[in-house]
C-alpha positions as CSV (number, residue, x, y, z in Angstrom):
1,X,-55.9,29.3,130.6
2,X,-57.9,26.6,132.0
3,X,-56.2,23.2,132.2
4,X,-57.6,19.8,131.7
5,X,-56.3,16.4,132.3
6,X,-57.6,13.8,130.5
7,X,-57.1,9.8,131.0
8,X,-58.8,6.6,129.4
9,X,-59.8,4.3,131.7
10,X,-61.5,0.9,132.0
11,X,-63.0,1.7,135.5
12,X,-64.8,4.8,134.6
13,X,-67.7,4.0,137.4
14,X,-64.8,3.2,140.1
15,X,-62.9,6.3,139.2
16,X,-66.3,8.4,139.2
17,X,-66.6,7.4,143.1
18,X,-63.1,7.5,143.8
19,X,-63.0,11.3,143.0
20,X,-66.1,12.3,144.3
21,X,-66.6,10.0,146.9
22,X,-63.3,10.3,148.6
23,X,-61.8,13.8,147.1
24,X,-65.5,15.7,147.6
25,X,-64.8,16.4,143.7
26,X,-67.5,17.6,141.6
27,X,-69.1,16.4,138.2
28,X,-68.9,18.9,136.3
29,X,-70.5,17.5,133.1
30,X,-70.4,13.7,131.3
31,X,-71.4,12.1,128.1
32,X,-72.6,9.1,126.6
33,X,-71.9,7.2,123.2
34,X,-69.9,10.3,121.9
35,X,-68.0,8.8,118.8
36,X,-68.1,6.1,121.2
37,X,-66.6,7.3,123.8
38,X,-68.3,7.2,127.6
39,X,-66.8,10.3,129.3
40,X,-67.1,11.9,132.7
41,X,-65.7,15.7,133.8
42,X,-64.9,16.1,137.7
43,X,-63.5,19.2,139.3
44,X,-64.7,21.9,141.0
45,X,-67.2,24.9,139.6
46,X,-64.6,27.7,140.7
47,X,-61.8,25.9,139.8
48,X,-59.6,26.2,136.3
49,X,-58.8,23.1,135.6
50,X,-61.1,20.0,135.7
51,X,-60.1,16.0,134.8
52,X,-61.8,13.9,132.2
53,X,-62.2,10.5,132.4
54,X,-62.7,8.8,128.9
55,X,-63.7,4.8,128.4
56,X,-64.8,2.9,125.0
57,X,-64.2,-1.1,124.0
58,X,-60.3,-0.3,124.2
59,X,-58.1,-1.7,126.5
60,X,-56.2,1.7,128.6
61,X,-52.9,1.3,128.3
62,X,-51.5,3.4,131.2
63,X,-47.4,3.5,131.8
64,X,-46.1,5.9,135.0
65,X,-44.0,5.2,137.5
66,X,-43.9,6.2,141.4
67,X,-43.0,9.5,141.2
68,X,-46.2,10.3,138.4
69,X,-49.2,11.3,140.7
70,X,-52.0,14.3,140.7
71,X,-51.5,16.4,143.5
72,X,-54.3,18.1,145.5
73,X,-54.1,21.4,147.3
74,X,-57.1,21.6,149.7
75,X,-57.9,25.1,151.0
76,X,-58.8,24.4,154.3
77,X,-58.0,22.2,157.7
78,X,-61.6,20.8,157.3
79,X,-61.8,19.8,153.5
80,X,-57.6,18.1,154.6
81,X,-59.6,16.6,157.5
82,X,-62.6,15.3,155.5
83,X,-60.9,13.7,152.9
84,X,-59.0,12.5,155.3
85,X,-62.3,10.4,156.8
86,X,-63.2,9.9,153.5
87,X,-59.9,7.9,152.6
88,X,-60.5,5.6,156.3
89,X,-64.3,5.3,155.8
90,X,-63.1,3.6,152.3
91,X,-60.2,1.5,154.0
92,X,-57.7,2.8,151.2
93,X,-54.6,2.3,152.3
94,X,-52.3,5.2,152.9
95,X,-49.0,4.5,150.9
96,X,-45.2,5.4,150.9
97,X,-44.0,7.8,148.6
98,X,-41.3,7.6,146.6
99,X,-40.4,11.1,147.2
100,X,-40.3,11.7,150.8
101,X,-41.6,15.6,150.6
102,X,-44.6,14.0,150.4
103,X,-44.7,11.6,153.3
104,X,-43.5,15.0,155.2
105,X,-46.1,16.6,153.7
106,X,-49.0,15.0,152.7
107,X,-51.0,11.6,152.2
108,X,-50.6,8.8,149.4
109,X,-53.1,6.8,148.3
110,X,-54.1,5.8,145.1
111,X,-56.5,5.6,142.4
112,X,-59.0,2.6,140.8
113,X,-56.4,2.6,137.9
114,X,-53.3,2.7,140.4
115,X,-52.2,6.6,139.9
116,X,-50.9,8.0,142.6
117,X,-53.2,10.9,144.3
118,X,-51.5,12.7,146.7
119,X,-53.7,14.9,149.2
120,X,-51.4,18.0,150.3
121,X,-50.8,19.1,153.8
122,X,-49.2,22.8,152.7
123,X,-51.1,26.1,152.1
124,X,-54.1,24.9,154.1
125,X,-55.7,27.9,155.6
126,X,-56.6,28.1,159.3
């Protein structure tokens, strides 16, 4: 099964750099004008899942609280290390969880729409 998750957005361009920009995420695919819809798929090529970012002339109306966020797994100390840069390069400011596991355990920031995105310290391989 491959899984997607999919969000509208009003900061399509913003989130399009977020995730590739600072998460060294792939765009996998995108469309324009689609029952107009504007629409944007980011992931990675081996992966099974992938995120889609929708936006039209609607207002998103997003509701979540602190302890909603996307959680991501990276495979290695260098990709941990480089999204690490990536997140300081971009002055994002690294946030308190909610939850402390992840202050233990990995790094807090969030997106343009104000998800949380947590970047995982566990199963990184040496």
């Amino acid at each position: 099964m491959t899984l997607r998750v999919a969000r509208h957005t009003n900061n399509l361009d913003k989130l399009i750099e977020f995730y590739t920009k600072i998460l060294a995420l792939e765009i996998l695919g995108s469309f324009k004008d689609h029952a107009g819809y504007d629409g944007v798929f980011i992931g990675k090529r081996e992966a099974q899942w992938h995120l889609e970012f929708t936006s039209n002339e609607e207002q998103a109306k997003h509701s979540f609280d602190d302890d909603d966020a996307l959680v991501f797994y990276p495979t290695s100390k260098s990709s941990f290390q480089k999204v690490k840069e990536n997140i300081q390069a971009h002055k994002l400011p690294i946030l308190k969880a909610k939850n402390p596991y992840w202050n233990d355990n990995g790094i807090l920031v969030q997106d343009p729409d104000g998800f949380n995105v947590i970047i995982s310290s566990l199963k990184i391989a040496d």
